[in-house]
C-alpha positions as YAML, in Angstrom:
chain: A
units: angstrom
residues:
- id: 1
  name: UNK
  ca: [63.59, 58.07, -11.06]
- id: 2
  name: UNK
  ca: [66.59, 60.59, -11.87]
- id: 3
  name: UNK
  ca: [66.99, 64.06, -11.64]
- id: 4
  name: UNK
  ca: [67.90, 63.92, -15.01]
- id: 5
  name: UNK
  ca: [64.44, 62.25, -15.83]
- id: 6
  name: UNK
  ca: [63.18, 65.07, -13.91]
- id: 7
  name: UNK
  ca: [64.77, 67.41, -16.09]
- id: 8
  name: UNK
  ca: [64.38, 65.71, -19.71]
- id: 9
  name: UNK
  ca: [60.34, 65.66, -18.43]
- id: 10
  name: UNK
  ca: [59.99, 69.59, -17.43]
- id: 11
  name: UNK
  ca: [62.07, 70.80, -20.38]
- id: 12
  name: UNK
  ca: [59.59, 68.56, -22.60]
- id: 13
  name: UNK
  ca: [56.52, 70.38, -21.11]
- id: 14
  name: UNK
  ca: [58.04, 73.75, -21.28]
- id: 15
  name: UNK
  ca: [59.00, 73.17, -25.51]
- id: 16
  name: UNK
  ca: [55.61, 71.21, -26.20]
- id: 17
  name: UNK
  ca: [52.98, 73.00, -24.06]
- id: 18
  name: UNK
  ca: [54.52, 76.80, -23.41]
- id: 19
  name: UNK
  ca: [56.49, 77.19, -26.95]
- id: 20
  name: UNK
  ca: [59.79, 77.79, -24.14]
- id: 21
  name: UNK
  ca: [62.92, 76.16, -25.09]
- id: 22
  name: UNK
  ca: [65.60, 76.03, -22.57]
- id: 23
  name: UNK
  ca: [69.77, 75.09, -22.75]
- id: 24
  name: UNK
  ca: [70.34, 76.07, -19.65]
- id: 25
  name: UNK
  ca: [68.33, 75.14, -15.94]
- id: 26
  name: UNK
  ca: [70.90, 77.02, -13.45]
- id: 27
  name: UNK
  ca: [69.20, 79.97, -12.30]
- id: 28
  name: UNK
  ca: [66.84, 80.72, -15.24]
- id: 29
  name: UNK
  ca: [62.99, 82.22, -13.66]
- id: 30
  name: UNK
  ca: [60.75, 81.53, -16.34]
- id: 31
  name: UNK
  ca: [59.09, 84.80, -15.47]
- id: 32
  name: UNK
  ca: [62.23, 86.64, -17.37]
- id: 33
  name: UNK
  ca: [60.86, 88.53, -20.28]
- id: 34
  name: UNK
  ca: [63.47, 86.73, -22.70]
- id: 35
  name: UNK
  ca: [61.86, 83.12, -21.46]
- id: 36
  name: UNK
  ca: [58.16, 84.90, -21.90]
- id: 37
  name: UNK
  ca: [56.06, 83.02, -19.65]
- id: 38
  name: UNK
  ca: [53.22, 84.49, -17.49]
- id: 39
  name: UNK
  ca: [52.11, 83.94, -14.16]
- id: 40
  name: UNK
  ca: [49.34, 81.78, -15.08]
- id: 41
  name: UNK
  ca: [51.80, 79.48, -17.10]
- id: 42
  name: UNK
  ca: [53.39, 78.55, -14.05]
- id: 43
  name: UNK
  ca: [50.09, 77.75, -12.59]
- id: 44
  name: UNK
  ca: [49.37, 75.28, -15.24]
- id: 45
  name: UNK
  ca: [52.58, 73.75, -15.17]
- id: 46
  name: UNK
  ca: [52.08, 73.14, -10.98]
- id: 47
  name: UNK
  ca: [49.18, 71.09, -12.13]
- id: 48
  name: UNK
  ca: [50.85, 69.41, -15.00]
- id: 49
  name: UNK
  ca: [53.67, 68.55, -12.56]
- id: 50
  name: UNK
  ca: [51.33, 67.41, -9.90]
- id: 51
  name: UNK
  ca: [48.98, 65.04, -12.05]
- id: 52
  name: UNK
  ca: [52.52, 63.63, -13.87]
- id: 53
  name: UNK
  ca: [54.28, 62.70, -11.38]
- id: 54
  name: UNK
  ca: [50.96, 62.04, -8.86]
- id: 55
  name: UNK
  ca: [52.47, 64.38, -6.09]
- id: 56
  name: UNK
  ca: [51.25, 67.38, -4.50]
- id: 57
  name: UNK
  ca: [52.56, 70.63, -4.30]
- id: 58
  name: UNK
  ca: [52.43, 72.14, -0.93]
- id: 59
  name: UNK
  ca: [52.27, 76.16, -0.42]
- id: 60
  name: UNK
  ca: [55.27, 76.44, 0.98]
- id: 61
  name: UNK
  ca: [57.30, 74.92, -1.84]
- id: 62
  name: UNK
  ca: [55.71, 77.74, -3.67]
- id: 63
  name: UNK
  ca: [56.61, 80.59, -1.19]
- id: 64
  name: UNK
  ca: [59.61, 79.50, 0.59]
- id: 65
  name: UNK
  ca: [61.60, 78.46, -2.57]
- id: 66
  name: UNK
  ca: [61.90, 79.89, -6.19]
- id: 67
  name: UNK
  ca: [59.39, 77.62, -8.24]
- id: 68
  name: UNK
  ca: [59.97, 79.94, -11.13]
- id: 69
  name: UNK
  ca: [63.26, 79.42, -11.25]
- id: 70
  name: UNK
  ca: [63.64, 75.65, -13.08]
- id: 71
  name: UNK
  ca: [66.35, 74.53, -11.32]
- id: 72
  name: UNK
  ca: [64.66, 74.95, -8.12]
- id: 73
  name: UNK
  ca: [61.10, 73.70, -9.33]
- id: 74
  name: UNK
  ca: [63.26, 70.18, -10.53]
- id: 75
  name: UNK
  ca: [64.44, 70.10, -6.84]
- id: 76
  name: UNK
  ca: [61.09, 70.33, -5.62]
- id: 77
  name: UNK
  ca: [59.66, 67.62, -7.81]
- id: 78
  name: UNK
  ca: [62.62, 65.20, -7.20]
- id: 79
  name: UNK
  ca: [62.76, 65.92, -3.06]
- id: 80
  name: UNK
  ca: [58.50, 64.70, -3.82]
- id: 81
  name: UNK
  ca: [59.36, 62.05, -5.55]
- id: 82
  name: UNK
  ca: [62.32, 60.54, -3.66]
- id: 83
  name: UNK
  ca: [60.44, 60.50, -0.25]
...
């Protein structure tokens, strides 16, 4: 699988299931008021992530790196995936 895979996939989720459209993945936190998304929406989408792509989020990929940010929650799922 490809990062861009990765990316087409999460962007998908975010439109169809959260109402979020994104152009842009560089440093954009999905907490930012203009994006609109709560705390538990990120929840949800861990478990969305984990159950599509049959991986398992680990609490440190949650505290030691930015999973709001969507650029860094794509490198998460791809370093998962890849190993």
């Amino acid at each position: 699988m490809q990062k861009t895979d990765i990316i087409r996939d999460v962007t998908e989720i975010l439109k169809n299931k959260f109402n979020v459209q994104v152009e842009e993945i560089e440093h954009i936190s999905l907490l930012d008021p203009a994006i609109g998304m709560l705390p538990r929406d990120l929840f949800t989408l861990f478990f969305d992530l984990e159950s599509k792509y049959d991986i398992k989020f680990v609490e440190s990929d949650v505290l030691d790196k930015r999973f709001d940010y969507i650029d860094e929650l794509i490198d998460i799922v791809y370093q998962k995936i890849i190993r």
